[in-house]
Structures are given as C-alpha cells and as structure tokens.
N, CA, C and O of each residue as an XYZ file, in Angstrom:
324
protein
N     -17.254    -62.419     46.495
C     -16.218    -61.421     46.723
C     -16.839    -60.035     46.629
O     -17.527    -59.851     45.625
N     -16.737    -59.134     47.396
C     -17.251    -58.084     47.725
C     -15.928    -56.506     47.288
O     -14.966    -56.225     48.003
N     -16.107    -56.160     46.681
C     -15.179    -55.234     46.266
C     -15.767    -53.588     47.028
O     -16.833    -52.978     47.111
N     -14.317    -53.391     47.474
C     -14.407    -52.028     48.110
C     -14.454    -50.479     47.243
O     -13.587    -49.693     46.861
N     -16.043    -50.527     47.166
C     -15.530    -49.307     45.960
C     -14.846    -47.705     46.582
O     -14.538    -47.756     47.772
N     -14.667    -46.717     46.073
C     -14.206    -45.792     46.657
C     -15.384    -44.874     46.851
O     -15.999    -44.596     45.821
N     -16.040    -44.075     48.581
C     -16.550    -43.030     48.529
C     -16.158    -41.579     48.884
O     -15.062    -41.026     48.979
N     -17.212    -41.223     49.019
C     -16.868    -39.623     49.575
C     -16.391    -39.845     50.867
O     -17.162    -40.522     51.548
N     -15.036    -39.375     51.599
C     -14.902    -38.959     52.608
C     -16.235    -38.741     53.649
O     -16.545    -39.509     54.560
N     -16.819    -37.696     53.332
C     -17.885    -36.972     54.157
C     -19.058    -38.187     54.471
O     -20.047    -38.013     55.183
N     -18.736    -39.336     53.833
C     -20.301    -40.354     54.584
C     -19.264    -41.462     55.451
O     -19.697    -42.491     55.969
N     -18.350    -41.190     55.477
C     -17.381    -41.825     56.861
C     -17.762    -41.148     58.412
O     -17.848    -39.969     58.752
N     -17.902    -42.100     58.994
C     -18.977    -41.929     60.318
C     -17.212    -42.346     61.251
O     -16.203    -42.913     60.833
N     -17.665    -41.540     63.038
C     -16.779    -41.440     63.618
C     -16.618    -43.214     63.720
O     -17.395    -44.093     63.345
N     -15.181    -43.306     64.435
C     -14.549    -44.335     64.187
C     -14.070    -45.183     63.099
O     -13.133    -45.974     63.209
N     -14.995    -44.910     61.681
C     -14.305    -45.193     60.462
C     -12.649    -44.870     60.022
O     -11.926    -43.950     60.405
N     -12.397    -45.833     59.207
C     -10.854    -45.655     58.879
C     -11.169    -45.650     57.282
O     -12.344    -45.740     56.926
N     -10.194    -45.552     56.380
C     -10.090    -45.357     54.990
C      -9.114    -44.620     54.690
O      -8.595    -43.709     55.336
N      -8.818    -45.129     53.465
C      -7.395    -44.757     53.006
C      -7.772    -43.945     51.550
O      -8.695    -44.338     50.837
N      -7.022    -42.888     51.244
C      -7.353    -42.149     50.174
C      -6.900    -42.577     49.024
O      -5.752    -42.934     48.757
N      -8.216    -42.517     48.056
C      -8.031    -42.688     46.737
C      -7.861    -42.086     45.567
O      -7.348    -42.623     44.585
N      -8.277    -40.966     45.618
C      -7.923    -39.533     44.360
C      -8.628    -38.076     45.193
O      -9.703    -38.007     45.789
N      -7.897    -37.317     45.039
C      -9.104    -36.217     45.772
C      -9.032    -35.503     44.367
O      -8.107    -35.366     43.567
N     -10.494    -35.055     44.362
C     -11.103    -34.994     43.038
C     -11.111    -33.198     42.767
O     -11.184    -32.700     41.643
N     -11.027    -32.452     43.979
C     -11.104    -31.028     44.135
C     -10.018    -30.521     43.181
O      -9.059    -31.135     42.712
N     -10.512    -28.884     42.958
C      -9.139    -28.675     41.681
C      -8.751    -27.265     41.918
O      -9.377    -26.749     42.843
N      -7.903    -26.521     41.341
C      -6.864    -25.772     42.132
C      -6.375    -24.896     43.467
O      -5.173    -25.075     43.666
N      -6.759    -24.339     44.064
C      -6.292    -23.977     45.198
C      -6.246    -25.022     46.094
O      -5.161    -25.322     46.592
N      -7.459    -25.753     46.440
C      -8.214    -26.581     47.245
C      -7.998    -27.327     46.843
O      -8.944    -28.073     47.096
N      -7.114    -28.000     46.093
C      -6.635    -29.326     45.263
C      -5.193    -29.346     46.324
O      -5.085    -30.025     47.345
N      -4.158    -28.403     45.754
C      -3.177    -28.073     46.223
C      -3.233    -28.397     48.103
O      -2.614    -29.291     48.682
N      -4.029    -27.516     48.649
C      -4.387    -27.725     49.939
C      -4.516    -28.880     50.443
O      -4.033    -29.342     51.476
N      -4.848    -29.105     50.065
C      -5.552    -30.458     50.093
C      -4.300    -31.710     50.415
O      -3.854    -32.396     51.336
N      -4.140    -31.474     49.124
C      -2.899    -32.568     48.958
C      -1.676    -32.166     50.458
O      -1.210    -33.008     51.224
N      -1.438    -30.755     50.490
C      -0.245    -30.470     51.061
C      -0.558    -30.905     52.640
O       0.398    -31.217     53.350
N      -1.766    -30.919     53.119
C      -2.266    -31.573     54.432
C      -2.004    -32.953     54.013
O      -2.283    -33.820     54.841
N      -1.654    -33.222     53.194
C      -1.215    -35.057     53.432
C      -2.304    -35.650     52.781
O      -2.072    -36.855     52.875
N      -3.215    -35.523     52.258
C      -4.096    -36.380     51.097
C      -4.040    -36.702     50.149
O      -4.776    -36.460     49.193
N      -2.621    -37.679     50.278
C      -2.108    -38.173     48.947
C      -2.980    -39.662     49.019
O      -3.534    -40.187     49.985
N      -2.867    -40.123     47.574
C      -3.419    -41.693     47.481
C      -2.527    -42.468     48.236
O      -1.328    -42.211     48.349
N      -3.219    -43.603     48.857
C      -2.485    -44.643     49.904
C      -2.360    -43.800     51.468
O      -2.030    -44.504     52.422
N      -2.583    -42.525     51.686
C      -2.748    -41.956     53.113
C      -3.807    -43.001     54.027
O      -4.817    -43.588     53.639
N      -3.530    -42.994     54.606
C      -4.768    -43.462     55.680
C      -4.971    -42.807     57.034
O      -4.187    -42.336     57.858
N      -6.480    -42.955     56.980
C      -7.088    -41.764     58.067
C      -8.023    -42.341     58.714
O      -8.476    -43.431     58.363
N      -8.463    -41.645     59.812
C      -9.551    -42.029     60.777
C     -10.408    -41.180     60.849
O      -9.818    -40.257     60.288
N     -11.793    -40.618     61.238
C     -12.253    -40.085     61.416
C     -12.630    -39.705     63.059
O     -12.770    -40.680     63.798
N     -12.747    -38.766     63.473
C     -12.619    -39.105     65.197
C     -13.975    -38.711     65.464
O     -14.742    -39.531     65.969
N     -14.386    -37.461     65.162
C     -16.029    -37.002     65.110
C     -16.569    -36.024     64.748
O     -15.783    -35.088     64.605
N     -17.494    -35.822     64.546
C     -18.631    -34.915     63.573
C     -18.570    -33.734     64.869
O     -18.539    -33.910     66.087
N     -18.567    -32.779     64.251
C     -19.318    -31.533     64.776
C     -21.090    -32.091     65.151
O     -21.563    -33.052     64.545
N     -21.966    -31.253     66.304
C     -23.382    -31.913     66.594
C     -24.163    -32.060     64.597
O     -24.854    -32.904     64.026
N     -23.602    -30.874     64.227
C     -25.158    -30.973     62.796
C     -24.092    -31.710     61.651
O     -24.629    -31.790     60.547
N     -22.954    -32.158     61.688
C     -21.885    -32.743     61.031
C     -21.374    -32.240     60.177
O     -21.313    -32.638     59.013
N     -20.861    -31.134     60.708
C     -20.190    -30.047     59.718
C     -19.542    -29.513     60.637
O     -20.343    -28.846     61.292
N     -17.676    -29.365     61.407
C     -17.077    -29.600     60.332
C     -16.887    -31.406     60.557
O     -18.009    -31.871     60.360
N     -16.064    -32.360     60.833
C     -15.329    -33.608     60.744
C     -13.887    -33.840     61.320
O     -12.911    -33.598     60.610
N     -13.778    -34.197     62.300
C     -12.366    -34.041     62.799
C     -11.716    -35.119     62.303
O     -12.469    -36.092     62.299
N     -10.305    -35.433     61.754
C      -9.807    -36.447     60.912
C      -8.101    -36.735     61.846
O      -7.288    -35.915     62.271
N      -8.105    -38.016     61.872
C      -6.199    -37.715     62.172
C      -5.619    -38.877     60.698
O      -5.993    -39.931     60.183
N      -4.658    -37.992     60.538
C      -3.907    -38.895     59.038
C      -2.758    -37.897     58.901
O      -2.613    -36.685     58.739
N      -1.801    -39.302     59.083
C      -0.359    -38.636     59.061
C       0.186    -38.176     60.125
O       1.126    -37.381     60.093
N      -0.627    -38.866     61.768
C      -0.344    -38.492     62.998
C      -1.291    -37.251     63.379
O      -1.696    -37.102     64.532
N      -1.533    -36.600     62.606
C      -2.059    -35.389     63.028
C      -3.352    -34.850     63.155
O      -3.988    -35.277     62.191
N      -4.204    -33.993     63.983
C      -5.681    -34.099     63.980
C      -5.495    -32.749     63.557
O      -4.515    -32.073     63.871
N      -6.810    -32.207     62.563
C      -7.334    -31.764     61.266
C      -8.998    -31.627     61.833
O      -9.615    -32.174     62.747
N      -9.358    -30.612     60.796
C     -10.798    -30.686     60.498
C     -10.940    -29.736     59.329
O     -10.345    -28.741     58.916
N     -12.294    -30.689     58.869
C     -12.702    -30.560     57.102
C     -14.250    -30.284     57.214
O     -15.054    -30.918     57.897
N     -14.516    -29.107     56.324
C     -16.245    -28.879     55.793
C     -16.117    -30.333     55.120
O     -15.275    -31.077     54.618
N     -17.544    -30.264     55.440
C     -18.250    -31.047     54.842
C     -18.153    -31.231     52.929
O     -18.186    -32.318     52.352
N     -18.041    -29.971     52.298
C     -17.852    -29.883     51.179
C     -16.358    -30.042     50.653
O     -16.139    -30.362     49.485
N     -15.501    -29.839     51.426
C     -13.845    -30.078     51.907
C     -13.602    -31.578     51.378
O     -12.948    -31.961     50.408
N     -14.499    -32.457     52.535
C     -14.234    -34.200     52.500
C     -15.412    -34.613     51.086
O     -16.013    -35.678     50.943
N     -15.440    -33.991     50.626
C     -16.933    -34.944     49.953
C     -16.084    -34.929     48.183
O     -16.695    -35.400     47.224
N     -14.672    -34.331     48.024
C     -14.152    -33.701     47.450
C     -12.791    -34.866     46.944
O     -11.995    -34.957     46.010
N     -13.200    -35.784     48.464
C     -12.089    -36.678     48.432
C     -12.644    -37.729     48.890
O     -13.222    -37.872     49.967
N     -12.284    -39.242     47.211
C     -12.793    -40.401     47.243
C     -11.802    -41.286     48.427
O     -10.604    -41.120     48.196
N     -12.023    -41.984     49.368
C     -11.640    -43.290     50.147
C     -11.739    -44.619     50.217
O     -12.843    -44.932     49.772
N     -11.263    -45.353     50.483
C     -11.845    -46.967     50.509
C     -11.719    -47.354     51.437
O     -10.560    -47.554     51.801
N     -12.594    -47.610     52.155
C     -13.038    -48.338     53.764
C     -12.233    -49.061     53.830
O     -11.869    -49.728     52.862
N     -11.475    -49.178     55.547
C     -10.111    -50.173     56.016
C     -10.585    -50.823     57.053
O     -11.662    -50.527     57.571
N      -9.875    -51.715     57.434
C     -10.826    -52.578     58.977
C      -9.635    -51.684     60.080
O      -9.707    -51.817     61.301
C-alpha cells in the first residue's frame, strides 16, 4: 500500500491534478490565498508553467488563476488520478 503523502503545489507538473491539503502561508497571503478558493478538499489542475516555470497557471473552482512559484510552494496537495 502506497500512501499519498502531501507536497508542495509548485513540483506539480502540467496536467497534474491534486487536491489541497493545508496551505501553510500566514497572514495576508494566507488570507489570499484561502479567499481564491484554497481551502482543504479543493481540487485543482495545473494547466502550465510559464517557459523558466514561474508563474503556474492553475484552474480550481472552475476558474483559471496563476501563482509564483513561491505562492504554490506555500501550499501542501495530494496527487489525484
């Protein structure tokens, strides 16, 4: 049995899915964060990297988004099929 641990957002490669597990960032950017819809149990896709992979285009919650690199790395996920 292989258990899905939770990572950083930011090493989710395009076409990955994952669902959020705590975002770890803390006040302003906590708040933000959350209010774009990154609550635990969200689930998201990643669609694609900027060329040097910074920023990350994301859709979750219907909607397409983009996150620095330091943004997603801020917020743990667990890989979905």
């Amino acid at each position: 049995m292989t258990q899905n641990l939770p990572i950083p957002l930011s090493l989710l490669q395009p076409g990955d899915q994952g669902e959020v597990v705590e975002v770890q960032a803390q006040g302003e950017v906590r708040q933000r964060l959350l209010e774009m819809g990154f609550i635990r149990g969200a689930r998201l896709r990643v669609e694609k990297l900027a060329p040097l992979g910074d920023p990350m285009e994301l859709v979750i919650k219907g909607y397409h988004l983009s996150l620095r690199r330091d943004e997603s790395s801020c917020i743990l996920v667990s890989r979905v099929a």
